[in-house]
C-alpha positions as CSV (number, residue, x, y, z in Angstrom):
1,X,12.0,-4.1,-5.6
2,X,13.5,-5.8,-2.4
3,X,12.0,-3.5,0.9
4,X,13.7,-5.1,4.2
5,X,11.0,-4.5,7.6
6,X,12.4,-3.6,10.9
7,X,9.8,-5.2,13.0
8,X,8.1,-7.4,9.8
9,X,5.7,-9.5,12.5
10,X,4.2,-6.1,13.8
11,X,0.5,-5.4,12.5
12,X,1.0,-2.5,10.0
13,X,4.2,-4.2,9.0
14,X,2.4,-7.6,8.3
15,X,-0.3,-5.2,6.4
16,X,2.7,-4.0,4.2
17,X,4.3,-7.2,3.4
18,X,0.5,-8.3,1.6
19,X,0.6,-5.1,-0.5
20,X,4.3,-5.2,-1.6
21,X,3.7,-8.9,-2.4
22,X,0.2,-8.8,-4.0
23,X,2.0,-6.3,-6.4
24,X,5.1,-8.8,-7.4
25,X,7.9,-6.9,-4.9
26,X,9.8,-8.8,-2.6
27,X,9.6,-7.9,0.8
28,X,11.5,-9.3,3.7
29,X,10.6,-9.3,7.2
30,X,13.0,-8.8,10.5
31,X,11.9,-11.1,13.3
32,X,13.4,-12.3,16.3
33,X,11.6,-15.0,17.3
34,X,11.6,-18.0,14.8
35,X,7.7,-19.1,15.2
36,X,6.9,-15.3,14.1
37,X,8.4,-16.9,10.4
38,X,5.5,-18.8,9.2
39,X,3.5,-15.5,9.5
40,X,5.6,-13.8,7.0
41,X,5.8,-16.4,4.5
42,X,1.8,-16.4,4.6
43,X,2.0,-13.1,4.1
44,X,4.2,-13.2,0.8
45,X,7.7,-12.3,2.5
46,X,10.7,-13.6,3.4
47,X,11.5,-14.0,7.5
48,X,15.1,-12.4,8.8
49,X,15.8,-13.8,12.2
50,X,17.5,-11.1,14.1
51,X,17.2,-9.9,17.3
52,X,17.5,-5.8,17.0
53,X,18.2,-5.3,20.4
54,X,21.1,-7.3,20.4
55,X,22.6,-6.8,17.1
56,X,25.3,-5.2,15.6
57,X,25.0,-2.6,12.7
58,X,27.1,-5.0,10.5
59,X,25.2,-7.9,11.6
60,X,21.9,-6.0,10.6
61,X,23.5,-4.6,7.5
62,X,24.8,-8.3,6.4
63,X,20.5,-8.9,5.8
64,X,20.1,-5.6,3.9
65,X,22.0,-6.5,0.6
66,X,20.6,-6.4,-2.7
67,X,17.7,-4.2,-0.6
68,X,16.1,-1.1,-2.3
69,X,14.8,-0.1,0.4
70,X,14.2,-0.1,4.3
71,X,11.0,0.4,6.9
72,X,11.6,0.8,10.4
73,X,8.2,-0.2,11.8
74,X,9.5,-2.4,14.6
75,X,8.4,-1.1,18.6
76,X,8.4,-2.5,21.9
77,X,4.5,-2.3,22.1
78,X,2.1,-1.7,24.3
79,X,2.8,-3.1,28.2
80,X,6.8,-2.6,27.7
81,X,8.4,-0.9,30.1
82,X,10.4,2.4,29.5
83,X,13.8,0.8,29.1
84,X,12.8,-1.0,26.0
85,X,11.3,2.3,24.5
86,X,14.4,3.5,24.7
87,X,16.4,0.0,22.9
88,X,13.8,-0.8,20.6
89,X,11.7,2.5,19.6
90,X,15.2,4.7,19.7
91,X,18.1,2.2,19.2
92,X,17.0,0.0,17.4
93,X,15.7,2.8,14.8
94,X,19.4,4.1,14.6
95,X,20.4,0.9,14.3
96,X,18.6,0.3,10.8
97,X,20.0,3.7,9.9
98,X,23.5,2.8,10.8
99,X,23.0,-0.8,8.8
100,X,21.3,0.7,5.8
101,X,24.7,3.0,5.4
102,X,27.0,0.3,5.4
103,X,24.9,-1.8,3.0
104,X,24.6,1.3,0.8
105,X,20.4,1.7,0.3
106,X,19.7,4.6,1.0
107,X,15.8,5.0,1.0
108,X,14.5,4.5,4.5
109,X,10.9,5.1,5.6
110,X,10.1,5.5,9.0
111,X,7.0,5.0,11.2
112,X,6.9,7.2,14.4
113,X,4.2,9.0,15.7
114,X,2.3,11.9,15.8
115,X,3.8,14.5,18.8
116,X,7.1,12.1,18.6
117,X,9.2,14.9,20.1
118,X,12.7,13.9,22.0
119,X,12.1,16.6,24.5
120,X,8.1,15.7,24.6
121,X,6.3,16.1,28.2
122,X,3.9,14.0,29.3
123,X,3.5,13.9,33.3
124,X,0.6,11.9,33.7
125,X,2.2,9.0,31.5
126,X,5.8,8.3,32.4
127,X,6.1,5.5,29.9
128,X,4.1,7.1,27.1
129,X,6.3,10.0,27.8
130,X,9.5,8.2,27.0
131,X,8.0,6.5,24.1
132,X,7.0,9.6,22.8
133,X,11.3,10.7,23.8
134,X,12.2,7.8,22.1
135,X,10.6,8.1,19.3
136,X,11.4,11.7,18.8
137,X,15.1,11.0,18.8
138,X,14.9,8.3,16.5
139,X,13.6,10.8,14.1
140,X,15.9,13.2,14.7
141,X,19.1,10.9,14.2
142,X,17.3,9.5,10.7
143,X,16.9,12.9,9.5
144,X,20.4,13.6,10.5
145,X,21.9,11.1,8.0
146,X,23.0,12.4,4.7
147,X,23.7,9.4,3.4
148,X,19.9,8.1,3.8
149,X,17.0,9.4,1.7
150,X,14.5,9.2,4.6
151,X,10.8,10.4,4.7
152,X,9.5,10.0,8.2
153,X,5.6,9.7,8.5
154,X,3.7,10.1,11.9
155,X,0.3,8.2,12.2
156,X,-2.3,9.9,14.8
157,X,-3.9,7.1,16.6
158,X,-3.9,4.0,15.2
159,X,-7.6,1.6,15.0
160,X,-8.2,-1.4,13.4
161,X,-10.5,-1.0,10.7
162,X,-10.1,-2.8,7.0
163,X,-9.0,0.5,5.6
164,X,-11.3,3.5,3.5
165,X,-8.1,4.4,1.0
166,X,-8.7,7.5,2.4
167,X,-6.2,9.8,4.3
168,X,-4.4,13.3,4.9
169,X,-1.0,13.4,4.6
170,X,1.2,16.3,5.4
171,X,3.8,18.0,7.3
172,X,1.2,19.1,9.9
173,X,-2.4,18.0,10.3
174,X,-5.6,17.9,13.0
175,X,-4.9,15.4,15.4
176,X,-7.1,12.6,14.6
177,X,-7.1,8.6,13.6
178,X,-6.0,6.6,10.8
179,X,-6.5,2.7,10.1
180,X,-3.3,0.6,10.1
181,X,-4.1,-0.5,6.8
182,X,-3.8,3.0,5.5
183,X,-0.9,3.3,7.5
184,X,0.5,0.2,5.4
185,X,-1.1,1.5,1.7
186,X,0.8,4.9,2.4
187,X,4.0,3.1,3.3
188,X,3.6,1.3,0.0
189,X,2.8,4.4,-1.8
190,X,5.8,6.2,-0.3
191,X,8.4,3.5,-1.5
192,X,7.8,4.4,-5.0
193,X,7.8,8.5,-4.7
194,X,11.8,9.5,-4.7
195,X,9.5,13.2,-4.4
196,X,8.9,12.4,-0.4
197,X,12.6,12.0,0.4
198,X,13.7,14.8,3.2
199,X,9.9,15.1,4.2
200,X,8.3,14.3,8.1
201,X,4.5,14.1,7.1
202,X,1.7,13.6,9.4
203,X,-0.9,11.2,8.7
204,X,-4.7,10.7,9.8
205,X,-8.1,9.6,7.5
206,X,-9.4,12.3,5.3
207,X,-10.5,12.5,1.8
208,X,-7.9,12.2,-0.8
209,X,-6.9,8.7,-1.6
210,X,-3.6,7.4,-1.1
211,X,-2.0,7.9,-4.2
212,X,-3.7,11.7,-4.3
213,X,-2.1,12.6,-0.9
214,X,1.1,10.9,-1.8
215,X,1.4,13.1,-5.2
216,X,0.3,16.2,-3.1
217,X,2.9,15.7,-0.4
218,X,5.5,14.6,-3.1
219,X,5.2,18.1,-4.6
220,X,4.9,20.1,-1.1
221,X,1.7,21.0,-1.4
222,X,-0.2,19.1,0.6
């Protein structure tokens, strides 16, 4: 299975590439600056060099073929401004969405956040408030597409930690934390579940492993 990575040098995407590799996949990686590359190779994927913010969708699409799938887990990151919240977390998002249409795969797995909401207020915060915009519309434009079998899934906040395999995964939970390596092991898990298609799930650590809460969401019981 060939997955394509909007954002492949971020940390949960890195994360992601290990697991799809360790398990005989080939993932590629989007990148858009060429000393990100050696990164991905160590990681068991293949480097794309293009620059989301300036690409077209047919550019993007030209380096989805022979893809099974796509992940948009790209973001401007922490100490951008608002502007690129708006070009990377939103357009950029679309962009994928617009790229995987014309290059015909249609699964496409998305990494927001939990309270994404593109009318979300946040006074105190005017930069966390249009990330939290941004990423809201993103989501709403994916799940738009009926040409895209899209599962969106919303992390709470996001630590460090090597992982437990442990999680809660459903259309709404407790706010709460989750490890970026689960974050990566439930992206994994998702790729292979056609059953998640058409679902926004909610993720933080809990008790069911990964392949448990996958199943359970999978079958809309969760």
């Amino acid at each position: 299975m060939r997955t394509v990575i909007a954002g492949g040098h971020g940390q949960i995407a890195l994360r992601l590439e290990r697991l799809l590799a360790a398990r005989g996949e080939r993932p590629a990686g989007i990148v858009r600056r060429p000393e990100q590359a050696q990164d991905l190779v160590d990681a068991g994927a293949e480097p794309l060099l293009l620059d989301l913010e300036a690409a077209t969708a047919t550019q993007l699409a030209g380096l989805l073929t022979g893809a099974d799938a796509v992940v948009f887990a790209a973001g401007a990151g922490p100490g951008s401004g608002a502007a690129r919240k708006n070009t990377v977390d939103r357009d950029a998002a679309v962009l994928l969405a617009d790229a995987a249409e014309l290059a015909g795969v249609r699964r496409y797995l998305m990494v927001s956040a939990m309270a994404a909401d593109a009318g979300a207020r946040y006074p105190a915060d005017e930069v966390f408030e249009t990330y939290l915009r941004a990423k809201g519309a993103a989501d709403d434009a994916v799940r738009a597409r009926t040409g895209l079998d899209w599962t969106v899934l919303r992390p709470g906040r996001l630590t460090d930690g090597p992982g437990t395999g442990l999680v809660r995964l459903a259309p709404s939970v407790d706010r709460g934390t989750v490890d970026r390596a689960d974050v990566a092991a439930v992206l994994a898990a998702l790729l292979h579940e056609p059953g998640t298609a058409g679902l926004t799930l909610e993720l933080v650590a809990g008790n069911a492993t990964v392949e448990e809460a996958v199943a359970a969401a999978a079958r809309h019981d969760g």
